[in-house]
C-alpha positions in Angstrom: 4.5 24.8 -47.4 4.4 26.9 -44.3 2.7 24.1 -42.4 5.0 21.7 -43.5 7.2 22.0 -40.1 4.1 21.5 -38.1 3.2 18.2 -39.9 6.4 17.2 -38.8 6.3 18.2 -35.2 3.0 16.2 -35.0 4.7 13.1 -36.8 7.3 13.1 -33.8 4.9 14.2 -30.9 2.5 11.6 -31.9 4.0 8.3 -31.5 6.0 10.2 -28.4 2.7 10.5 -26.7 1.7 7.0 -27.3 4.4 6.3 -25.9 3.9 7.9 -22.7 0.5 6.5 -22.6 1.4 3.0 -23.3 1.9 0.9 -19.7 4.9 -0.7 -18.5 6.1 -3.3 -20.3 9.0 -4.9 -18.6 8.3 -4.6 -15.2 10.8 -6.0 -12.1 10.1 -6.1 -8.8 12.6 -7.0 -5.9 10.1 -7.3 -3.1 8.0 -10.5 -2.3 4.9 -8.1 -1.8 4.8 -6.5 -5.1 5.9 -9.7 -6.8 2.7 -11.2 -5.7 0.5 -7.9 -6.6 2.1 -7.8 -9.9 1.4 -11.7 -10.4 -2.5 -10.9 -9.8 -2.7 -7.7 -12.0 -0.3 -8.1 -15.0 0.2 -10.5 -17.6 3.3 -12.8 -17.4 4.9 -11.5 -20.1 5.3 -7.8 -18.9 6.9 -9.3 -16.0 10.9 -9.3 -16.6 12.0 -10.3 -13.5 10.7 -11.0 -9.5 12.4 -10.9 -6.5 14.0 -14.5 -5.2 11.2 -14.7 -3.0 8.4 -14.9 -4.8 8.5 -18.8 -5.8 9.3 -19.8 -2.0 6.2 -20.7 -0.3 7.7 -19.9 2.7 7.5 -15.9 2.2 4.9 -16.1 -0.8 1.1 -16.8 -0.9 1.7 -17.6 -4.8 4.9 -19.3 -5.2 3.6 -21.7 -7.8 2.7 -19.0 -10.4 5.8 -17.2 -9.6 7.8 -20.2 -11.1 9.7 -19.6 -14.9 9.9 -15.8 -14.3 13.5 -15.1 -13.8 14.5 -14.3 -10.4 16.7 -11.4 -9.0 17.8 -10.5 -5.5 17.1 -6.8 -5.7 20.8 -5.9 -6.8 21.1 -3.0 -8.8 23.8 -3.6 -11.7 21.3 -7.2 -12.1 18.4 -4.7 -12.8 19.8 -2.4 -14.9 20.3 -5.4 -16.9 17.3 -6.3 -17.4 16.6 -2.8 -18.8 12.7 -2.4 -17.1 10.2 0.6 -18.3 9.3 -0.1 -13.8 10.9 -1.3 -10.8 8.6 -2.0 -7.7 10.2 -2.8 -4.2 9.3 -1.4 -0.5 9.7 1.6 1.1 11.5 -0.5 3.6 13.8 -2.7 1.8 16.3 -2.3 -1.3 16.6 1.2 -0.7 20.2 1.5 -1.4 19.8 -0.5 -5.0 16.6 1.8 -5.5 18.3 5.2 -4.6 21.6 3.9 -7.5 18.4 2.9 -9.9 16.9 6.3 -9.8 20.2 7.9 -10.0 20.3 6.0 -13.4 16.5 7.4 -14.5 14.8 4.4 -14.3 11.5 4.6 -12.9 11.2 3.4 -9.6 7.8 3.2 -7.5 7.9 1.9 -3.4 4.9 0.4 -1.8 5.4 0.3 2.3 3.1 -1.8 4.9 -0.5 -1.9 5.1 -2.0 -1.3 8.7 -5.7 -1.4 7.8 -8.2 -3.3 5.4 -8.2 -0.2 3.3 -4.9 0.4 2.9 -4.7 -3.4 1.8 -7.5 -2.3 -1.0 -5.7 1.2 -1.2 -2.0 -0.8 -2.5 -4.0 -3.2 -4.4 -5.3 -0.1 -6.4 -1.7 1.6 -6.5 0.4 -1.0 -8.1 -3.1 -1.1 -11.2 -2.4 2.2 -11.3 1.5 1.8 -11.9 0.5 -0.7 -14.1 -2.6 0.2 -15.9 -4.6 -2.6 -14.7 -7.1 -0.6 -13.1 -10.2 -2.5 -14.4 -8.4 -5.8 -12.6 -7.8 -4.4 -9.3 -11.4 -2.9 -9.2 -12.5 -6.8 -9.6 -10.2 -7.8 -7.2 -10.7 -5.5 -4.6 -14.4 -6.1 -4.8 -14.2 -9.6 -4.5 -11.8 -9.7 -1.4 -14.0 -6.8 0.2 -17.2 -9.1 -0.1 -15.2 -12.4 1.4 -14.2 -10.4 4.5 -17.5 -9.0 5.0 -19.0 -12.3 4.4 -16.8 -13.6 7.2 -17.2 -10.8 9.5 -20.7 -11.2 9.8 -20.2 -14.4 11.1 -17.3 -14.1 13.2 -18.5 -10.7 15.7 -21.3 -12.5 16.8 -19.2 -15.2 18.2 -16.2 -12.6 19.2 -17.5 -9.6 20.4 -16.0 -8.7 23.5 -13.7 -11.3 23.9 -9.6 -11.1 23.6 -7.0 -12.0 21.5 -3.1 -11.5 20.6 -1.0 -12.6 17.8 2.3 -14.0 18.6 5.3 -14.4 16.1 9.1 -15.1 16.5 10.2 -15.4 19.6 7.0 -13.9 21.6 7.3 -10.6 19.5 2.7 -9.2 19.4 1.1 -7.0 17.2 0.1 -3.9 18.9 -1.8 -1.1 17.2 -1.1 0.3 14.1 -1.3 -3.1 12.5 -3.0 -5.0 10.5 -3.1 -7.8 13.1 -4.7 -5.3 14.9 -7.4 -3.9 12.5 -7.9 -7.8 11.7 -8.7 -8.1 15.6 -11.5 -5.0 16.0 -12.9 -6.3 13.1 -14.4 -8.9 14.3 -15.3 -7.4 17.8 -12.1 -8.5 19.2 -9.6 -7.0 22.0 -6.4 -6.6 21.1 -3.9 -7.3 24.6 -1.3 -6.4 23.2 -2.7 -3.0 22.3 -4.3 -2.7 25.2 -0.4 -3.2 27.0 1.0 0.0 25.1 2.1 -1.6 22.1 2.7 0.1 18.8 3.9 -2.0 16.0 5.6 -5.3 16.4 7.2 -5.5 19.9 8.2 -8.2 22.7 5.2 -9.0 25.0 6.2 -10.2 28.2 5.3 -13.4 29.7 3.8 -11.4 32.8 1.7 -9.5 30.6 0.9 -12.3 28.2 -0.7 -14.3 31.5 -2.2 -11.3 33.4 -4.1 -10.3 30.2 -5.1 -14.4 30.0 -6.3 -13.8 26.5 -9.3 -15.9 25.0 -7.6 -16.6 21.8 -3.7 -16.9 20.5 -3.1 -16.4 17.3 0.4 -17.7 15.7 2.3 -19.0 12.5 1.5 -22.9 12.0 3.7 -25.3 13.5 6.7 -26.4 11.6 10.3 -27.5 11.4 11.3 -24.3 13.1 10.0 -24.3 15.9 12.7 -24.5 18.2 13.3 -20.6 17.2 9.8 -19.4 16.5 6.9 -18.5 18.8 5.7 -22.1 20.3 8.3 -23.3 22.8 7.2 -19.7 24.3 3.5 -20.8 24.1 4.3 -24.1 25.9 5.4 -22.4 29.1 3.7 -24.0 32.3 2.1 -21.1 33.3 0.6 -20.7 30.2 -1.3 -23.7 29.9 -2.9 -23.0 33.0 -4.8 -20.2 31.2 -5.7 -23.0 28.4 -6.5 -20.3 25.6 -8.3 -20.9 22.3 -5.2 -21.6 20.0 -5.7 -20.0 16.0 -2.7 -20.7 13.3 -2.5 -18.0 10.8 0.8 -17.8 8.3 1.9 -14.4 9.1 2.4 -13.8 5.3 -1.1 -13.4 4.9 -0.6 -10.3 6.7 3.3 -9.1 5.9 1.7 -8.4 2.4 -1.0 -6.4 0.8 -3.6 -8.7 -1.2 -6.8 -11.2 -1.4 -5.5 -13.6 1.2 -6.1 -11.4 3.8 -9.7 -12.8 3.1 -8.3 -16.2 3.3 -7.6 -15.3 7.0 -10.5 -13.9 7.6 -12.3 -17.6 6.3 -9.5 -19.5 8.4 -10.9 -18.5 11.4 -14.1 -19.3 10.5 -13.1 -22.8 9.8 -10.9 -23.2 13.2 -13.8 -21.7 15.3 -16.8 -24.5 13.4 -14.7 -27.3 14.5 -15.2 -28.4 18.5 -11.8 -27.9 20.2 
């Protein structure tokens, strides 16, 4: 009889600890970059809610599979409602909502920006391990690896040496500490904007813009609009005297960690096979 009371301690710690072990099962996240991680790691039905982002192709590299999973806008009474086991948003947004959800003890985990290949592989890796979808990241990470490889080898030959800058809204570059920037060394190219002083996203002048007369330009597509966004900037007169290799590259494939970083990687390879 005396080890009665332990049978029942290990009849409640038991299930407790499978418990614990068991992954998240009703996961939200209120941030287009972990909706998209979560949308390549974890089943659909351990997904309770993603941000209103993540089925507008305009901010999303998956919107179609985002499509049926309710939506949220990263408020916090809305969450608590949907009573998650994890909530994933950025160290850089939502913090107010995520500050009231922890105050509430719900688990809340915050993935910031990735400024190198690695740390793209490194967040891949982070939200598996949130998840428990480690052997899917592994797979993924070693298939994006070998596509930007792949792609490297035939870019630097082409490259080396030469210069580059990417342009977004309004003329604003991507200095060091990017991943525009890591994207640019990686295949032997020089980043201007860098090379100016810049950390980060930043303005880059017009003056500095033509006295670095950069080899290539990289920037967003053209689309409806325009009339705010980086082109009108790119038409100037003085500009086209320079007559630089033009690249388009949606910046999403670099606002977010993920696989279509090797998309951009094979998007340049494409632009550069064809004769401009």
């Amino acid at each position: 009889m005396k080890s009665l009371p332990f049978l029942l301690l290990a009849l409640v710690l038991v299930p407790f600890a499978q418990a614990q072990s068991r992954p998240p099962q009703r996961i939200v996240s209120m941030n287009v970059c972990t909706d998209q991680l979560l949308l390549l790691l974890v089943e659909r039905s351990r997904l309770a809610s993603l941000s209103r982002f993540a089925a507008d192709a305009a901010w999303s590299s998956m919107p179609a599979e985002a499509i049926g999973i309710t939506p949220n806008r990263g408020q916090a009474d809305e969450i608590v409602a949907l009573q998650p086991d994890l909530v994933l948003t950025s160290a850089f947004s939502g913090t107010f909502a995520a500050r009231v959800l922890e105050r509430l003890h719900l688990r809340v985990e915050r993935l910031g920006f990735a400024a190198t290949r690695e740390e793209v592989f490194g967040q891949i890796a982070q939200v598996a391990d949130w998840t428990g979808e480690e052997a899917s990241a592994r797979q993924l990470i070693a298939t994006t690896r070998a596509r930007i490889e792949a792609s490297v080898q035939q870019l630097r030959p082409q490259l080396a040496g030469k210069s580059a800058v990417f342009l977004s809204s309004n003329g604003i570059a991507f200095g060091s500490s990017t991943l525009q920037d890591d994207f640019l060394h990686s295949v032997g190219l020089r980043n201007i904007a860098a090379e100016a002083g810049i950390s980060g996203p930043a303005p880059l002048s017009l003056e500095l813009l033509l006295q670095a007369a950069p080899d290539f330009i990289i920037s967003e597509p053209r689309g409806t609009l325009d009339a705010q966004m980086a082109h009108p900037y790119l038409q100037h007169a003085a500009l086209m005297h320079l007559n630089p290799r033009r690249l388009s590259l949606p910046d999403r494939w670099f606002d977010c960690a993920g696989p279509w970083l090797a998309d951009a990687y094979s998007s340049v390879v494409s632009q550069l096979s064809v004769t401009p």
